[in-house]
N, C-alpha and C positions, 0 to 999 in steps of 0.2 A: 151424211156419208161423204167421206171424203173422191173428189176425183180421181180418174187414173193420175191423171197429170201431177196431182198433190200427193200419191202417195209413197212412202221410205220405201228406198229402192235398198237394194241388200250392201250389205260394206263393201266398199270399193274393190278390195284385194279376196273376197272369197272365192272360193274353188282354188286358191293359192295352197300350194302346201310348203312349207318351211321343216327342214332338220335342223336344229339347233343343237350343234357340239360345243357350244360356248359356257364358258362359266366367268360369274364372278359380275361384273357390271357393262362395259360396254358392248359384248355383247347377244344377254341377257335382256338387253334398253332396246337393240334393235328387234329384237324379239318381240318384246311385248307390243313392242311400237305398230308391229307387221299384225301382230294377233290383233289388236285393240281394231288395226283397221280391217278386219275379218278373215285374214288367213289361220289355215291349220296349222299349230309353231308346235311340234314336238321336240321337248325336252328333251334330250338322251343326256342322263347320268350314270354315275359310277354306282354300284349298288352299295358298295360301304362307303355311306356318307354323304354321296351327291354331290352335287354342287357346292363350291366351297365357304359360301356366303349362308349354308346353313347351318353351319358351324358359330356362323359370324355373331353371335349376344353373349351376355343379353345388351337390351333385352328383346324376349320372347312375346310374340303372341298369347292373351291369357284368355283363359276363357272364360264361362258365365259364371264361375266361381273365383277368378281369380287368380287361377294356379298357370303357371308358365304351362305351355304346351310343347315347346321343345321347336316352335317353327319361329327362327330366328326373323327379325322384324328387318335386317338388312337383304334377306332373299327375299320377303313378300314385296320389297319396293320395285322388282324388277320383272317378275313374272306372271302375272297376270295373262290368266287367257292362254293357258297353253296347259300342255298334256305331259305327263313326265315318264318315259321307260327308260328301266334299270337295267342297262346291257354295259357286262364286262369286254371293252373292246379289247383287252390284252389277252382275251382269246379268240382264238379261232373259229368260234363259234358265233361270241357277241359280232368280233371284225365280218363275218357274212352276215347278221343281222344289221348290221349299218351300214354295209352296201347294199343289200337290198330295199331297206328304207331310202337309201340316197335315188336311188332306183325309179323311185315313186314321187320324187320330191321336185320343186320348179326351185327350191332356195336349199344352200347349204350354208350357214353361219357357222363357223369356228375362229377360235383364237390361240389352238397350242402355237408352239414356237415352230420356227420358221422348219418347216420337214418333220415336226413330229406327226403328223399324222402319215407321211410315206409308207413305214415299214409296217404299219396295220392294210395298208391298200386300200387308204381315205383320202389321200391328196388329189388336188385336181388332175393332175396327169393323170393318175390312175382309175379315175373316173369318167373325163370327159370324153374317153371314144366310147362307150359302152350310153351315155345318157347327155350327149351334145346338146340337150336344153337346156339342161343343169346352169342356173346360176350359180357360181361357187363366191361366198365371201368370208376372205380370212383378214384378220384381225389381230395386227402386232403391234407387238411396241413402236418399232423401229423396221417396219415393212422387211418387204422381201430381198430386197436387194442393200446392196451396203455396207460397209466397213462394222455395222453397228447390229446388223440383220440378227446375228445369233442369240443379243442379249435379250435377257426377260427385260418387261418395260414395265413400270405400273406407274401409276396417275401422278400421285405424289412426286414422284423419279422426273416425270416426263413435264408437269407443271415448272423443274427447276429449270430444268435444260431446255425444254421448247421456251425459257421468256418471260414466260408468265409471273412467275414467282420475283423478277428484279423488277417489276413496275407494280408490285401487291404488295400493302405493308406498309410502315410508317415512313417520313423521308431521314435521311440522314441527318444527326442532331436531334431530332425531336425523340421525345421520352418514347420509348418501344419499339425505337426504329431498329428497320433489317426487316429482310423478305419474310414475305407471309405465303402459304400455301390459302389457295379458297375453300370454305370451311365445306364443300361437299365435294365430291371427285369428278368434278365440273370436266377437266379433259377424255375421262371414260363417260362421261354421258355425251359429249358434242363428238366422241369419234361415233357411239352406237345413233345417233341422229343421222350424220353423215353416211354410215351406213345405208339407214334405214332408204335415203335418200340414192344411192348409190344402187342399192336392189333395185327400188323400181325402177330408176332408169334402164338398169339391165334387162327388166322382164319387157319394159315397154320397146325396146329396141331388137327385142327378141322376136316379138309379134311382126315386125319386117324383115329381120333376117332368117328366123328360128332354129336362131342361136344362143344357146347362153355364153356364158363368159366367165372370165377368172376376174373380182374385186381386191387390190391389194389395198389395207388400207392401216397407216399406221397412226400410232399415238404423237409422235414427235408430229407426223407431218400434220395433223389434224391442229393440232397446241398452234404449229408456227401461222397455220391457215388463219387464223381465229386470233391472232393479234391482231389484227384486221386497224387498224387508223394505226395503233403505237407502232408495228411494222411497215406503215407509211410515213410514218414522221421520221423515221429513220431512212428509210431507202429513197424516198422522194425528199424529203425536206435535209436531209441532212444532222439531225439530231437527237441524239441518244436520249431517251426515255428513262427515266428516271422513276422511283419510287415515290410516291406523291399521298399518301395514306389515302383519303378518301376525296382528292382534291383532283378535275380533271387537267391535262396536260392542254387541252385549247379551248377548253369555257370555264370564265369563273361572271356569278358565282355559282358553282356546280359542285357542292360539298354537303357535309354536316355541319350542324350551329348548335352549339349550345343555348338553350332556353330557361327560364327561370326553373323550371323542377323536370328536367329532360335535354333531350335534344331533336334535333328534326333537319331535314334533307331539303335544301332548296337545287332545284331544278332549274333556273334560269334560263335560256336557252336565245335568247336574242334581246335588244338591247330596249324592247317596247316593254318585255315581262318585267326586266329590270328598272325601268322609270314607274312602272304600277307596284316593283316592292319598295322604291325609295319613297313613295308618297303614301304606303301605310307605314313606312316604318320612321315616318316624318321628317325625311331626310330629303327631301326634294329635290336638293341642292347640290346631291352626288350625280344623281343624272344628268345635271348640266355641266358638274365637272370635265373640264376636258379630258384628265388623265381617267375617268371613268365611261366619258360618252358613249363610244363604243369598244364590241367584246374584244378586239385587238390591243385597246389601250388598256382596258381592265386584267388582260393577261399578264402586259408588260407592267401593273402597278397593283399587281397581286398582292405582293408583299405589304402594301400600304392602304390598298380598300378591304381585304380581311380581317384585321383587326379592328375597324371600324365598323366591318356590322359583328362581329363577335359582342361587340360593345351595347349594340341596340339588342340584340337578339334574346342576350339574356334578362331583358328589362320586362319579356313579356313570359306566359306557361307558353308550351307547346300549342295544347289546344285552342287557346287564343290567337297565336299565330297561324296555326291549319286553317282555321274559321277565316280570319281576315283575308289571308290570301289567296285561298280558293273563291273566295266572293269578289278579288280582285284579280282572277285570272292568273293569278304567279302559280306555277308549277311547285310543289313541295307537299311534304307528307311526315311521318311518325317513323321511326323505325322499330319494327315490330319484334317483337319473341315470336317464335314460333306458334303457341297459344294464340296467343294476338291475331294472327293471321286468319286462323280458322275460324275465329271469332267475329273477322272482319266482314259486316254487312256485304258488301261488293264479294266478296271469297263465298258465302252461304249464297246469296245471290246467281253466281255463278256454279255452284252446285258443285267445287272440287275437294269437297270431300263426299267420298262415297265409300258403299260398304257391299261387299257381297257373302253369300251363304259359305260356311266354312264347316268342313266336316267335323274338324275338333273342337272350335271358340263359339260354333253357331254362326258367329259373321267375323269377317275382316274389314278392317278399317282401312280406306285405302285413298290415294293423291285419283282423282280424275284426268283423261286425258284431256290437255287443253286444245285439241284441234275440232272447231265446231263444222262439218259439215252437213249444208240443209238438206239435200238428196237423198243423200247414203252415210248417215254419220257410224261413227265408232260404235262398236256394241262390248257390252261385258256378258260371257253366259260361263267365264269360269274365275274360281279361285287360284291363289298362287296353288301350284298342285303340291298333293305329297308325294315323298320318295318315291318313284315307281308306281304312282297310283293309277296308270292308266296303262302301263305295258302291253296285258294280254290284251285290250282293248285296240289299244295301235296297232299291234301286229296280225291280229284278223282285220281291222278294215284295210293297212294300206298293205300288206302283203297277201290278202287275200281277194283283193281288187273290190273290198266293200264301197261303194261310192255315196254310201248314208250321209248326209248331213253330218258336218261337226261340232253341231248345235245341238246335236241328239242329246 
């Protein structure tokens, strides 16, 4: 029998209750993010149609036969662990039923545009003398404030202009060049992290003041945060960042290589990794090159150490070279399919793919949340929900001051 001492203490954020008026992905991310760590994250959707990501396939969820179920695979990626009621806020009806939930609640997540929730009497001003706990966080393109404030913002949009997109993509001249967006909506998921991050702090500074607070948090400002080294090379170093395909702007060699029947990612990272790849890759004599010695001299003589392991690299397969150089300590790897990944011993090892009970498919296939903690780790005890599938439920426990378990 295990000690007191050793045993799982409950998820960190339980007895949290979250409203969630967000749709679409970032967030929805913070959402699950709050749920996964054990708060109660109620849904509120629209009754025709929901949330707009369930619209989003295919493709669909299938079930033990096969047949599309009609629960798009772009909503199951976000909602996990939360509860869904179907209340029409463009009445007067629903509009008191989500202020009453709000009522109840320590988090309010939304992302309409900047004032669309005022005229229902959802916005933080209209909230926060009646429920001063209230964490409020809203989530816009282009925040609150600003010449820009009114515009819809979405990822793609905000990828161009926060930055991202001029240093993603092939470099100018070479075959495919011109900016590339990142192949998943990588700025709606670092603004719902940031988020996620931005709650607690508000709940945990609440417990001193007990106070909650208003979250502004936008897409642009989140993108330009998250340049992080290339918006240092520029404001500190003085030099504009460029497009560089897969090639970094201060470590080489830190790219892809072509191999005899593939390619694969070397990782380099200082100038000891790079004397252990020049001695399997029996070049010895690059490491002692001066224009290669160190990673300063290798950056400035990029142009002319690249094509020379280009040269070696396709001499051997992939797997030959993974082998070799993971036995010699050099950094590099495969670049996977997606298949590939799940299939990848270390990925099954760590246990991220998992599946929970699903009311239409039997089970859902679902990504693992990757934060391990030994205490009080994450727990799963729901499916992405269906439309409204928990409503009358939500509004007897939290407007009828039921305090049951949300485990129930």
């Amino acid at each position: 029998m295990a000690s007191p001492s050793s045993a799982l203490r409950p998820p960190p954020l339980s007895g949290i209750r979250v409203l969630d008026l967000s749709r679409v992905l970032a967030g929805p991310w913070a959402g699950q993010l709050l749920a996964d760590l054990g708060a109660d994250v109620v849904k509120v959707e629209k009754p025709q149609g929901g949330d707009d990501t369930r619209a989003w396939g295919p493709p669909y969820l299938k079930d033990a036969s096969g047949r599309d179920t009609g629960e798009a695979s772009y909503f199951l990626c976000a909602n996990r662990n939360k509860r869904s009621v179907a209340i029409d806020i463009a009445t007067p009806e629903g509009q008191a039923q989500v202020r009453a939930l709000a009522g109840q609640a320590d988090v309010l997540l939304e992302n309409f545009k900047v004032g669309g929730l005022k005229r229902y009497g959802l916005d933080y001003a209209s909230l926060k003398d009646g429920h001063p706990r209230l964490v409020y966080c809203s989530i816009t393109g282009f925040g609150q404030t600003g010449p820009y404030a009114s515009r819809a913002g979405y990822d793609f949009l905000i990828q161009g202009m926060g930055g991202l997109m001029s240093v993603t993509g092939g470099a100018d001249g070479e075959p495919g060049a011109g900016p590339q967006k990142v192949g998943v909506a990588l700025t709606d998921i670092m603004t719902g992290l940031y988020a996620t991050v931005a709650v607690q702090a508000a709940l945990a500074e609440r417990e001193r003041s007990g106070l909650g607070q208003h979250i502004d948090l936008a897409l642009l400002d989140v993108q330009i945060a998250c340049l992080a080294n290339q918006a240092s090379n520029y404001l500190a170093g003085g030099q504009l960042p460029r497009r560089m395909g897969n090639a970094h702007p201060n470590i080489v060699p830190y790219q892809d290589f072509p191999t005899a029947d593939g390619d694969i990612i070397l990782a380099v990272g200082n100038d000891e990794q790079f004397a252990r790849f020049c001695a399997v890759a029996g070049h010895a004599e690059w490491a002692r090159d001066a224009r290669f010695a160190s990673n300063a001299q290798r950056v400035a003589h990029r142009a002319v150490l690249l094509p020379l392991l280009r040269q070696a690299t396709v001499m051997r397969s992939s797997a030959d070279w993974i082998a070799a150089l993971e036995a010699a300590g050099v950094p590099c790897g495969p670049i996977n399919r997606i298949d590939e990944v799940f299939a990848d011993p270390q990925v099954q090892a760590r246990g991220l793919r998992m599946a929970l009970p699903h009311p239409l498919a039997g089970e859902v296939p679902l990504v693992a949340n990757p934060i391990r903690l030994s205490g009080s780790p994450v727990s799963y005890h729901r499916p992405p929900p269906l439309l409204g599938q928990h409503t009358a439920e939500v509004l007897a426990q939290w407007l009828a001051g039921d305090t049951a378990s949300q485990h129930a």
